[in-house]
C-alpha positions as CSV (number, residue, x, y, z in Angstrom):
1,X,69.7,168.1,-33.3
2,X,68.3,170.2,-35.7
3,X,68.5,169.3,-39.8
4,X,70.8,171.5,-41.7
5,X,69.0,173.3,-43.7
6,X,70.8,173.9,-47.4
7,X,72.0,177.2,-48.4
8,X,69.6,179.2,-50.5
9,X,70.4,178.9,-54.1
10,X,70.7,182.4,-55.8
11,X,67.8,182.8,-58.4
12,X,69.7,185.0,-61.1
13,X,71.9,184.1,-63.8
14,X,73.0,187.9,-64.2
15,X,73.2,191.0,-62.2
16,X,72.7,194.3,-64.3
17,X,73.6,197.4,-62.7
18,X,73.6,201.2,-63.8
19,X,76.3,203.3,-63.2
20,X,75.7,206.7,-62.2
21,X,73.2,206.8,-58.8
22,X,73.4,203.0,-58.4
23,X,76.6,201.3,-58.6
24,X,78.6,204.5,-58.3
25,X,79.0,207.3,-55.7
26,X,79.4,211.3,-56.4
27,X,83.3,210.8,-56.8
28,X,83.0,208.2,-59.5
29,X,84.7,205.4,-57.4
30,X,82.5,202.0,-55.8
31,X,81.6,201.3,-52.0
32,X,83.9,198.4,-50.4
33,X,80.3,197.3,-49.6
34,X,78.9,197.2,-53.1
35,X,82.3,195.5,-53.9
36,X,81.0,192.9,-51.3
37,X,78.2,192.6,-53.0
38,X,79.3,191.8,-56.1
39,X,81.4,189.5,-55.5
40,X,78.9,187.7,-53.2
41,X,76.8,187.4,-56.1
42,X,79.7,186.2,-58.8
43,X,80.7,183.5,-56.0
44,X,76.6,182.5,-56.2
45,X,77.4,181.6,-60.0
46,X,76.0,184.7,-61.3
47,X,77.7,186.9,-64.0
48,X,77.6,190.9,-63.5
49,X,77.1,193.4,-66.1
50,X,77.1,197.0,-66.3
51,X,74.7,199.0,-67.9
52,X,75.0,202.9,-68.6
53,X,73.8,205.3,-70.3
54,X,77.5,206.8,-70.2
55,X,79.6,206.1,-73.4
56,X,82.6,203.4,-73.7
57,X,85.5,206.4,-73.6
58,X,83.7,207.5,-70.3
59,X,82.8,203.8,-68.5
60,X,86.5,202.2,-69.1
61,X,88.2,204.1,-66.4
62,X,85.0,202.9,-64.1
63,X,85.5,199.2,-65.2
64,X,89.6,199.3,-64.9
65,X,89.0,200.0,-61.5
66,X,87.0,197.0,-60.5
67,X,88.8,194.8,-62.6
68,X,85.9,194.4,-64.8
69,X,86.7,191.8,-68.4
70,X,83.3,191.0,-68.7
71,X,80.8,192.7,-71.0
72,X,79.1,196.2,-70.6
73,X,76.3,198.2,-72.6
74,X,77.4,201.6,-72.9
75,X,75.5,204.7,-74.5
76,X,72.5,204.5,-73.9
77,X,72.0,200.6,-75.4
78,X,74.1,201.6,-78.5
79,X,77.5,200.1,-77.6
80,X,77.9,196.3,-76.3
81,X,81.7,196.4,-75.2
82,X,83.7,193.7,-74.0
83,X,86.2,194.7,-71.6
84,X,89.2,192.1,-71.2
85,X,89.4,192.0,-75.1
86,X,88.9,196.1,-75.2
87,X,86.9,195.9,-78.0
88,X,83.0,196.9,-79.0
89,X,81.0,193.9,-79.8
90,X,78.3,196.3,-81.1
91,X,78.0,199.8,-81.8
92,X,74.7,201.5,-83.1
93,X,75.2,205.2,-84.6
94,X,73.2,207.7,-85.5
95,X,71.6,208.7,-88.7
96,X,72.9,212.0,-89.2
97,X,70.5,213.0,-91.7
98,X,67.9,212.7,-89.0
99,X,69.4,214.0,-86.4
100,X,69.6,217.3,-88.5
101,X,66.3,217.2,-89.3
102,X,65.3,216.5,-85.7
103,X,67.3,219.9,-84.3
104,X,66.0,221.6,-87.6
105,X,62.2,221.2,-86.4
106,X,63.0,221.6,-82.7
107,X,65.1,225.0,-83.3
108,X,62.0,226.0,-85.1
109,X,60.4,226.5,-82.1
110,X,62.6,226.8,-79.6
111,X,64.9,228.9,-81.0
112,X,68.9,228.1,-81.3
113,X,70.5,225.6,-79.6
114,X,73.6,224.8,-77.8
115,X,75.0,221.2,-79.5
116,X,77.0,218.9,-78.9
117,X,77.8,215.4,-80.8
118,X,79.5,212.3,-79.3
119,X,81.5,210.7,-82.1
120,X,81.4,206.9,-82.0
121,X,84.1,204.3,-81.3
122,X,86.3,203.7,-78.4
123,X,87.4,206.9,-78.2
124,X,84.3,208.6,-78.2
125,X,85.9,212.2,-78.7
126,X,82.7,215.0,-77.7
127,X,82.3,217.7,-80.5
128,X,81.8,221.2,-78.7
129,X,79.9,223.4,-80.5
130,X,79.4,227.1,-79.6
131,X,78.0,228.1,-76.5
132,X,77.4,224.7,-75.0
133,X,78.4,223.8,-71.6
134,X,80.9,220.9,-70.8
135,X,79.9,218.8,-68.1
136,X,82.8,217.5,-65.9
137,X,84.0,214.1,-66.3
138,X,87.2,212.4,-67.6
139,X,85.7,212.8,-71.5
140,X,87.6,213.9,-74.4
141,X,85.8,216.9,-75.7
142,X,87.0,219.3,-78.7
143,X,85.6,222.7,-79.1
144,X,84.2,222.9,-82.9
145,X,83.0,226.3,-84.4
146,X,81.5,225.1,-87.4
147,X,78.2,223.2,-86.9
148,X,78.9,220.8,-90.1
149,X,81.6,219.5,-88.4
150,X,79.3,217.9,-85.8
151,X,77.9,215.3,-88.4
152,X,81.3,215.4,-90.7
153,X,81.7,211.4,-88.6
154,X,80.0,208.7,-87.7
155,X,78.1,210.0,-83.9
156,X,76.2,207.9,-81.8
157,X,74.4,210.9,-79.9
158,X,73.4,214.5,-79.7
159,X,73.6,216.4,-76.8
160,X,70.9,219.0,-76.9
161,X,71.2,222.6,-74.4
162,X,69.2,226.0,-74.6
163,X,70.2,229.6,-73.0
164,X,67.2,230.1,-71.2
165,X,64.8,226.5,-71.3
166,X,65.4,224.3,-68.1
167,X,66.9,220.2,-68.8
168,X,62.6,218.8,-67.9
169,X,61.1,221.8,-70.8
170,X,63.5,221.1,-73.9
171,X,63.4,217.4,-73.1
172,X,59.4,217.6,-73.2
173,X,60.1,220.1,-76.1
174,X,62.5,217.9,-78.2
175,X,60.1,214.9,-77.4
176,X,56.8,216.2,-78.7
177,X,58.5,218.0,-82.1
178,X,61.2,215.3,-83.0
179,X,59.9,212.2,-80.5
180,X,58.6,210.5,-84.6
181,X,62.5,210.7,-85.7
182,X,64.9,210.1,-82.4
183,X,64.4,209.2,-79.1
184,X,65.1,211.6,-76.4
185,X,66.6,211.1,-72.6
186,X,67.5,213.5,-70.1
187,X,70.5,211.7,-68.6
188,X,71.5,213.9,-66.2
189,X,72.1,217.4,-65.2
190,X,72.2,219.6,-68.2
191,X,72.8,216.7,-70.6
192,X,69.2,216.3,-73.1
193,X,70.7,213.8,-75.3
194,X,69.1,212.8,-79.0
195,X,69.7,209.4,-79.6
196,X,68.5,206.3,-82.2
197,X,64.8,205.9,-82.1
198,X,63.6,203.0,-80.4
199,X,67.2,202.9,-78.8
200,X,67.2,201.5,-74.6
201,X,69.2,200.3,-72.1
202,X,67.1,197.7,-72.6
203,X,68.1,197.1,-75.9
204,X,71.6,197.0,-75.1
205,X,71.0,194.1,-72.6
206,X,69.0,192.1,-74.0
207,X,72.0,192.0,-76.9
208,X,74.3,191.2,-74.3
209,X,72.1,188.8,-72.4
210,X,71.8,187.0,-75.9
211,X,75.4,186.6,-76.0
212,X,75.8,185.2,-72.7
213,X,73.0,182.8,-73.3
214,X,70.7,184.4,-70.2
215,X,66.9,184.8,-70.4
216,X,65.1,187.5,-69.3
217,X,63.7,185.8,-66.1
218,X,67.3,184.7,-64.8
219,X,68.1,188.1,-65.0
220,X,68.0,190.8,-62.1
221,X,68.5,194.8,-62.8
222,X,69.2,197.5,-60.3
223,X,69.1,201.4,-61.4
């Protein structure tokens, strides 16, 4: 007779996955196979955590629907949420000031720009200003035809468009004028967003990591 061999023991304290193109298809909703997954890996003792670059206000729908209380970094690294309690454990905003100054020097080349700011909090209401295009999605957004009104509030980002420069040249653009004050990431189809400098996804989860007492080796991340 053969010796039973033991069951392989899962290497990972923590599973980190991104949202959009990873643990999420086209219609927002997840796989009964990634579900699978999952919950393979939570019954293999390890915890799962969602990382995105998408804000709180526009992940909570995504988490209600898999039953998700544990914690997720939202925003690009800026917001550490905890989802049973409902509440952000973290939340990193902007320095308006520099912002400004950032779309001052970039507009100075470039010409005007199409803005857009996302307040911060739970809530996460999106400041429209003139000419810039919404991007579907379940998002608050409130049209806003005075500039100053995009930095009147606390913001976490900027959302950066321009009538005739594709998303890959004002990214490059904003990047090389203002890359010494904020950081800059195309996340997606016609969103350049403006964000902290310095500011990750990986900064977001190593905070979280901290909190749940995982190191960087026990921990695995898809996207």
């Amino acid at each position: 007779m053969s010796p039973v061999r033991p069951a392989p023991v899962f290497p990972y304290k923590l599973v980190a996955t991104d949202l959009d193109g990873t643990l999420l298809r086209p219609d927002d909703t997840v796989s009964e196979r990634t579900r699978e997954a999952l919950a393979a890996a939570t019954a293999a003792g390890a915890a799962h955590i969602v990382v995105t670059g998408r804000s709180v206000a526009r992940t909570r729908h995504v988490l209600d629907d898999l039953g998700y209380e544990g914690i997720a970094v939202c925003g690009q690294g800026a917001q550490v949420y905890h989802a049973r309690e409902q509440r952000l454990l973290t939340s990193l905003t902007m320095d308006r000031r520099l912002a400004v100054l950032a779309i001052e020097k970039i507009e100075a080349e470039t010409g005007p720009l199409h803005l857009a700011a996302a307040r911060d909090g739970l809530d996460g209401q999106v400041l429209i200003g003139p000419g810039y295009q919404v991007q579907d999605g379940p998002l608050a957004s409130v049209p806003s035809t005075d500039r100053d009104s995009l930095w009147a509030e606390p913001i976490s980002k900027v959302y950066l468009q321009h009538p005739t420069l594709g998303d890959d040249e004002l990214a490059a653009a904003a990047l090389r004028i203002a890359g010494d004050l904020v950081g800059v990431v195309m996340a997606g189809p016609g969103v350049v967003e403006l964000l902290p400098l310095g500011l990750s996804k990986a900064t977001g989860l190593s905070l979280a990591a901290r909190r749940l007492g995982t190191k960087g080796a026990e921990t695995i991340a898809f996207g």
